[in-house]
N, C-alpha and C positions, 0 to 999 in steps of 0.2 A: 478185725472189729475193734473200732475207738473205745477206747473207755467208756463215753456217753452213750453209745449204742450198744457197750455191753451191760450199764446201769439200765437202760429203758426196756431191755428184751429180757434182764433179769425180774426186774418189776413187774413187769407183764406176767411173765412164765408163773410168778409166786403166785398174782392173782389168780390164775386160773386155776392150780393147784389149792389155792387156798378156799378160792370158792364153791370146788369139787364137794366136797363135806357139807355144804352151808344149809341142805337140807334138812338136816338136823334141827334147825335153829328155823328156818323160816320153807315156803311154800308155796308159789301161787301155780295153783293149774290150771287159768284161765291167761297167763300172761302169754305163754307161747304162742299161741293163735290170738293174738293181738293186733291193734297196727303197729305196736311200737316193738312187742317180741318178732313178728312177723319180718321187722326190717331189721334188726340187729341179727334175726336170721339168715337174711338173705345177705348181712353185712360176713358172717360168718363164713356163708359157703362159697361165698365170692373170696375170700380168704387164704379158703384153703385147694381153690381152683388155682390162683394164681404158684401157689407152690410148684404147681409143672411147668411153669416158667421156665425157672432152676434147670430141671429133671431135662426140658427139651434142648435146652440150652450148652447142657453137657452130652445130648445124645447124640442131636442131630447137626451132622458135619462143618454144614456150612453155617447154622446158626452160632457152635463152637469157634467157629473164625469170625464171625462177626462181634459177638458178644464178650464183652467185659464181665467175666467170670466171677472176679472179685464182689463187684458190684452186684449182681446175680446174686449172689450167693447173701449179700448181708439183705436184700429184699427178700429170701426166699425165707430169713431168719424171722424178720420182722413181718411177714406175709402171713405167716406160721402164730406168729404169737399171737398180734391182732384178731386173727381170726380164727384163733382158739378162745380168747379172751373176749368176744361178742358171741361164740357161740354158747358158752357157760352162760352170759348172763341172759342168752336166747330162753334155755331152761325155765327157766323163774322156780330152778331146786326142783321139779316136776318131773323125778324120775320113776313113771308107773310103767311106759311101755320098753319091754326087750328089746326093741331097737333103736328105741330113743336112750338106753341106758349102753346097750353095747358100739355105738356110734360116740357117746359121751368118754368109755372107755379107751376106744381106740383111738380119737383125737388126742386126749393125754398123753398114750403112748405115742405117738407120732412128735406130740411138742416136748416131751421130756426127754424125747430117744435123741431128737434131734439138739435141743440146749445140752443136754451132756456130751455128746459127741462135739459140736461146734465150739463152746465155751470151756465146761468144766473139764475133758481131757486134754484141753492145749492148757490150762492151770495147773492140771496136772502132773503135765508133760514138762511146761516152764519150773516149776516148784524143785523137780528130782532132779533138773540139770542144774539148776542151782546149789541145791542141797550137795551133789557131786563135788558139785568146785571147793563147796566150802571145804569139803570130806577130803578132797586134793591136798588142799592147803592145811589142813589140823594134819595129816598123816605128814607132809613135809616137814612140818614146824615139832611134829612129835620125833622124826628121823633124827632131826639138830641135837633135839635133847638127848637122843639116846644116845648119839655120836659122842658130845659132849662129856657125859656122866659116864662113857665106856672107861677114862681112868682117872674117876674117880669111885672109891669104893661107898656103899653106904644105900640103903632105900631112898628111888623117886622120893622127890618133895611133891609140896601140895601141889604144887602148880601143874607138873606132870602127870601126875593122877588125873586132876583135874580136866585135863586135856585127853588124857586115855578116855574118863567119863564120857568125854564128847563127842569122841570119835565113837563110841559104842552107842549112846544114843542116836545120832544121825547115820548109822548104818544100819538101826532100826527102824529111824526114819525114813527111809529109803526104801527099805522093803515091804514095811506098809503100803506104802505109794505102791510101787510098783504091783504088789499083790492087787493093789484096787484097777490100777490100769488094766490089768490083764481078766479081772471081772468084768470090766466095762468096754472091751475092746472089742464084743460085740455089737455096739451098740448100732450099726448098721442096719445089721441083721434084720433088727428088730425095729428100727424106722424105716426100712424098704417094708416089711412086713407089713407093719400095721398101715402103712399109704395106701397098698394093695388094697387090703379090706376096708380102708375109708371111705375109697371113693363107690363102690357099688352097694355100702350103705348109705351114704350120703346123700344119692341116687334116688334109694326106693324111700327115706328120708320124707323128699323135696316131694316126690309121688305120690305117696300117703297124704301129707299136707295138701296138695293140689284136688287131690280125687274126696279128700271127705270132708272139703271145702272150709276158705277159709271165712274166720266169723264176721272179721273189722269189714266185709266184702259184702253182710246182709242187710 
């Protein structure tokens, strides 16, 4: 993913994260059943239909040999956000009913499981191999001194200290990271899961809406 595509998909993710809460502050429970909530609805589940794109795309053999993967994949990102981001603002903050609230819940998880996994662990990933090299290179540059100062008598100067400092710092740094990696390295798990449960609420969603009719329609 470009830089520009990972600025547009982080912007998005925030917003929808950000407007999760917005209840608090505001409310309308007649927008949903709108013509204007009604289509940023349907802009929403059209959204996150397209995500099995992706999903069929890696499953089924001969679509695998036809399909550009890469490609696949940064739509399946932005397919994902998009239509997380018209289904929040579907809401109008109008979290009364249990499956409008646990359908609200599990899309989150689906778009946060999935930007951590796609974005923030390859940041992560890039960060500690970094962080490595540098950690290479102070431990080299630390060997010289010690090789060095082996004859001469007298305590490391500042510099060598200084350098000891850093290398103990960034092998802290390191293991932070790494501890956080291995927290989130399920993050799979738990984006296949919650896919699972989206789409058969999603479902009865679109059903309920259909069957107890919609208003912009009278």
């Amino acid at each position: 993913m470009s830089g520009r595509e990972r600025l547009a998909v982080s912007l998005l993710v925030a917003m929808v994260a950000l407007f999760a809460p917005g209840f608090l502050l505001h409310a309308a429970p007649r927008f949903p059943g709108s013509l204007a909530g009604g289509i940023l609805g349907i802009g929403g589940a059209v959204g996150m239909l397209l995500l099995l794109a992706y999903t069929l795309a890696r499953r089924v053999p001969w679509l695998r040999r036809r399909a550009a993967l890469g490609a696949m994949l940064s739509f399946h990102v932005y397919a994902g956000a998009v239509g997380a981001a018209l289904g929040m603002l579907h809401t109008g903050h109008h979290y009364r009913s249990p499956l409008g609230i646990a359908l609200v819940t599990v899309m989150l998880a689906v778009v946060l499981s999935g930007f951590v996994g796609r974005y923030y662990l390859v940041q992560l990933g890039t960060d500690v191999r970094d962080q490595r090299q540098e950690l290479g290179a102070l431990r080299a540059r630390y060997d010289r001194f010690a090789a060095d100062s082996a004859a001469v008598a007298g305590l490391p100067d500042v510099s060598v200290r200084a350098l000891v400092a850093g290398i103990a710092d960034l092998e802290h740094a390191i293991e932070r990271r790494e501890a956080l990696k291995r927290a989130l390295s399920r993050w799979t798990v738990l984006h296949v899961a919650a896919a699972i449960a989206l789409y058969p609420m999603l479902a009865l969603h679109i059903w309920s809406g259909v069957y107890y009719g919609l208003r912009w329609l009278r």
